[in-house]
C-alpha angles and dihedrals in degrees: 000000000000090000099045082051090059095049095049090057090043090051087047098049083046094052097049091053088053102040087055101067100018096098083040104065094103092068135073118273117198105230117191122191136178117250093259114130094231103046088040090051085058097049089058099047090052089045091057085059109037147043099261139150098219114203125176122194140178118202106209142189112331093358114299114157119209112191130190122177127197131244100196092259099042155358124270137196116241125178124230088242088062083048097055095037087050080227089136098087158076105196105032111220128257093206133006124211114195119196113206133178123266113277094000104088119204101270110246103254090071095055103109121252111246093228085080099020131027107175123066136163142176138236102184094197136074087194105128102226102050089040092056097045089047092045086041084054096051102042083046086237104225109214096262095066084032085066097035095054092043091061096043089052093039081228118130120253085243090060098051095034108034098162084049092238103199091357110142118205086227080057090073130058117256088254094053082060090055106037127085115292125237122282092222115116105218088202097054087069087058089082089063092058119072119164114229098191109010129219110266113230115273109250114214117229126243111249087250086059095052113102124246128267098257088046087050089054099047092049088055088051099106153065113329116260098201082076137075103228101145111228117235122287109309102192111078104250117196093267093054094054095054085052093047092057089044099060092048123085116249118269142145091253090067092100091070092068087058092095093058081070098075105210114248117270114190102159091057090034100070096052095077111063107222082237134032104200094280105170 
């Protein structure tokens, strides 16, 4: 009795990561990752499939954070004072989730403002399996990216997916339904996820708040949320700065827009291959 108990609240915990985002896949989510080749590997390749604002930091002696964001063609340098300001983008996140070592927390200063962004969680582990399982929870992974990521990673689907989220039972062969399940606890990875700013309950609107057919219709005007096309770069790169200022009319408040263009890094730059060795 004890041990059904236990299934029905992981079910539950599970469920509520899912349902949250479920109805949100369509909008951009702020990954950071340590500079670590392995972690940074999985936050490009997230980023290829989904809509993702990939940051990598490294946090040095006494303290000192260097940043670089990427483009979808390159890394780019951006200052702790763009951070902050939230000035390094084009499409600004609706959640962030920031992945930290083990028992070296992210230090404070990179947690995002909520001015430009209000939800934030935590996955406290750069170990491959249980990173992949949490960030396949929270993007709600459709079959399709369950099976992709299982054959980058040369894991099974059952590893990185133990409650079998979007898993069909016509998406395994007749002997996989037959054959001994995996030995993974999908509850046991929930230590690793913490929420830092929680999303608030959705309110559901009176019928004389609800917008009109022809709003309804405009809003829907646009790029189709059920797939997985990736938008344009979303972090600022130097070029689109410069386009940025000239499209704008000239005014003293130009400098403001100064931070957007992130200063040039070298030395830090050419510490993050462009690619990691994804196949």
């Amino acid at each position: 009795m004890k041990k059904f108990k236990s299934t029905i609240l992981v079910g539950l915990v599970l469920g509520c990561l899912v349902s949250a985002y479920a109805s949100r896949m369509d909008e951009v989510t702020l990954v950071m990752v340590p500079r670590e080749d392995s972690v940074v590997r999985v936050g490009l390749d997230i980023a290829s499939r989904y809509p993702t604002l990939l940051i990598s930091y490294q946090v040095g002696a006494g303290g000192a954070v260097s940043l670089h964001g990427w483009t979808g063609t390159e890394w780019v340098n951006v200052t702790p004072e763009a951070f902050n300001e939230g000035a390094f983008f084009k499409t600004a996140p609706t959640d962030a989730v920031l992945v930290e070592k083990d028992g070296k927390p992210i230090p404070e200063k990179l947690v995002p403002s909520e001015v430009w962004c209000s939800y934030v969680h935590k996955i406290s582990t750069i170990d491959t399996r249980p990173l992949l399982h949490l960030i396949g929870q929270h993007y709600n992974f459709k079959y399709a990216d369950w099976k992709w990521f299982a054959s980058s990673y040369k894991l099974s689907i059952e590893d990185i997916n133990p409650e079998g989220l979007n898993v069909a039972w016509y998406n395994k062969p007749m002997g996989e339904h037959l054959s001994k399940k995996s030995t993974v606890v999908g509850a046991s990875d929930l230590e690793y996820w913490s929420v830092v700013r929680p999303v608030e309950p959705m309110v559901i609107a009176e019928a004389d708040e609800m917008p009109a057919s022809e709003e309804m219709e405009q809003a829907l005007d646009g790029e189709d949320p059920l797939t997985n096309s990736i938008p344009s770069a979303v972090i600022l790169g130097a070029g689109d700065a410069d386009e940025d200022l000239a499209a704008e009319p000239e005014s003293e408040d130009n400098n403001a827009d100064v931070a957007a263009k992130p200063e040039a890094d070298d030395g830090d730059a050419e510490e993050i291959p462009n690619e990691l060795g994804q196949e």
